[in-house]
C-alpha positions in Angstrom: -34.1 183.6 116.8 -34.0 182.6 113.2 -37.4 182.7 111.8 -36.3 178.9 110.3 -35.8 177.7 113.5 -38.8 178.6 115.3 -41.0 175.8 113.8 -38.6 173.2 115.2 -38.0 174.9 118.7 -41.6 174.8 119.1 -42.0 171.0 118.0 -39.2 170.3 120.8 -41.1 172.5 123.3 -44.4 170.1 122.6 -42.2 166.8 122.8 -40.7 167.7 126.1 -43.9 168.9 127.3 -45.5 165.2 126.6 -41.8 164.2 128.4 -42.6 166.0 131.8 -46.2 164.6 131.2 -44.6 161.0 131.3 -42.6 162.5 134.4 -45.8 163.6 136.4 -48.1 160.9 135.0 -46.5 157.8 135.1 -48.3 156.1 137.7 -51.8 157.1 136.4 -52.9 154.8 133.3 -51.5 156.8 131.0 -51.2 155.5 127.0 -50.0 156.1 123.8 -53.0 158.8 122.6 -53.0 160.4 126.0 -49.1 161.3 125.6 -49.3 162.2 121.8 -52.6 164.4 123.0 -50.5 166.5 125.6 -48.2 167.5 122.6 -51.2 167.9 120.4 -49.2 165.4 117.6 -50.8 162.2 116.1 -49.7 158.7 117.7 -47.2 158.0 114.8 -45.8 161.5 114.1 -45.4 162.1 118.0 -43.6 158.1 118.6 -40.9 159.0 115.6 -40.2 162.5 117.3 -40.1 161.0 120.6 -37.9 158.1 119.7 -35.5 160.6 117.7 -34.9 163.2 121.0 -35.2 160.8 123.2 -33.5 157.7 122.0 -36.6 155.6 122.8 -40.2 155.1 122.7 -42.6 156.7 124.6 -43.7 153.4 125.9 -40.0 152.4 126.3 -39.1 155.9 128.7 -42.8 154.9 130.0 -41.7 151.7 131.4 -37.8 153.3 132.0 -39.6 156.1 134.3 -41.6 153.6 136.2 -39.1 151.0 137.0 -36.5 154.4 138.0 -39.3 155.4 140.3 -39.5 151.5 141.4 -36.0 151.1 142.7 -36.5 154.2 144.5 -39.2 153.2 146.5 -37.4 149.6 147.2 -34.7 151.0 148.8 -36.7 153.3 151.1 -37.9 149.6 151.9 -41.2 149.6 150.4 -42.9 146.2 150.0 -42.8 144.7 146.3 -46.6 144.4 145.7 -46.7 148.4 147.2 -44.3 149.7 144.9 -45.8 147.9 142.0 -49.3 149.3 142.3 -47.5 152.7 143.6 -45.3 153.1 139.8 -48.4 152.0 137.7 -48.4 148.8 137.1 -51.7 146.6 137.4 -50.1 142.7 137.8 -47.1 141.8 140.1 -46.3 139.2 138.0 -45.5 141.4 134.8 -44.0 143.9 136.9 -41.8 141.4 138.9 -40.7 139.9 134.9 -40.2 143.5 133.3 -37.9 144.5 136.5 -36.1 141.3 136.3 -35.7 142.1 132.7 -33.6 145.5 132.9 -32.8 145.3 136.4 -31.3 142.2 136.0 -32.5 140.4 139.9 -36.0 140.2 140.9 -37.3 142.9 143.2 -37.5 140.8 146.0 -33.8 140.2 145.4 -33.0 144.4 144.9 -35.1 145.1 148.0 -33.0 142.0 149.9 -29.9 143.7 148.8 -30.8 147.2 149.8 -31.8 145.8 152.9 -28.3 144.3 153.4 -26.4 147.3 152.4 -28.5 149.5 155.3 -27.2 146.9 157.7 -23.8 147.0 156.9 -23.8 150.9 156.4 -25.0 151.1 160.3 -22.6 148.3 160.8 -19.6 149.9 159.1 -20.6 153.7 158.3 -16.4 154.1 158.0 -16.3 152.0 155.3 -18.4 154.0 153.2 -16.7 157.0 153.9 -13.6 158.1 151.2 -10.5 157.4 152.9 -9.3 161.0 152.5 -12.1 162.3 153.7 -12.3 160.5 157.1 -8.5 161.4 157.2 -9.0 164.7 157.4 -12.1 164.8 159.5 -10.2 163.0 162.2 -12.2 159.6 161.9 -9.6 157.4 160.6 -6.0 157.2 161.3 -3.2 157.6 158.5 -2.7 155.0 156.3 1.4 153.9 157.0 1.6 153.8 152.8 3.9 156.0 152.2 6.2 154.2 155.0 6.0 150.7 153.4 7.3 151.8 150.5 9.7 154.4 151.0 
């Protein structure tokens, strides 16, 4: 390794290291000084690294990581106000508004839906299924395509 690049390779290492710290952490109360800590950087100097890897703030890939974690849980069918409390946050209310936000539906909604696509998965499991694949497993007869337009 070039001895020039060894001062940045080691800043990366201590940014990603606060990253998988995020990743383990993010349903603890976790802030700013606590993530800049973990990559032993001040507050300011650690945000403009992050934001430059990363392409957001901590807080942003904070709230990213913990609304990811959110939809997971909703569609193992976890209640609302459990998967709030469960991804970190303190108020139903802001966490019902942030996930509306960047979700774009309400959790109740997403967790509706998720619900409904189960149903019609155990309804219809065929459907689901690429055509080609179910061809060749047996589970769906040929389509008569190539006969209609021969």
């Amino acid at each position: 390794m070039n001895p020039a690049q060894y001062p940045k390779v080691y800043l990366y290492r201590r940014i990603v290291q606060a990253k998988l710290y995020i990743d383990t952490n993010y349903a603890e109360r976790i802030d700013l000084t606590n993530i800049a800590d973990e990559a032993f950087f001040s507050k300011f100097h650690f945000i403009r690294l992050f934001t430059k890897i990363y392409g957001r703030t901590p807080h942003q890939y904070v709230t990213k990581v913990r609304i990811d974690r959110a939809m997971e849980l909703l569609r193992t069918n976890t209640a609302v106000s459990e998967t709030c409390y469960a991804v970190g946050f303190d108020s139903l209310s802001s966490f019902s508004g942030l996930f509306k936000r960047l979700v774009g539906i309400s959790p109740s909604v997403y967790l509706l839906q998720q619900q409904q696509i189960k149903a019609h998965i155990l309804k219809a499991p065929l459907e689901f299924i690429p055509g080609c694949f179910a061809e060749k497993k047996g589970w769906k007869k040929k389509s008569n395509f190539e006969e209609t337009h021969s």
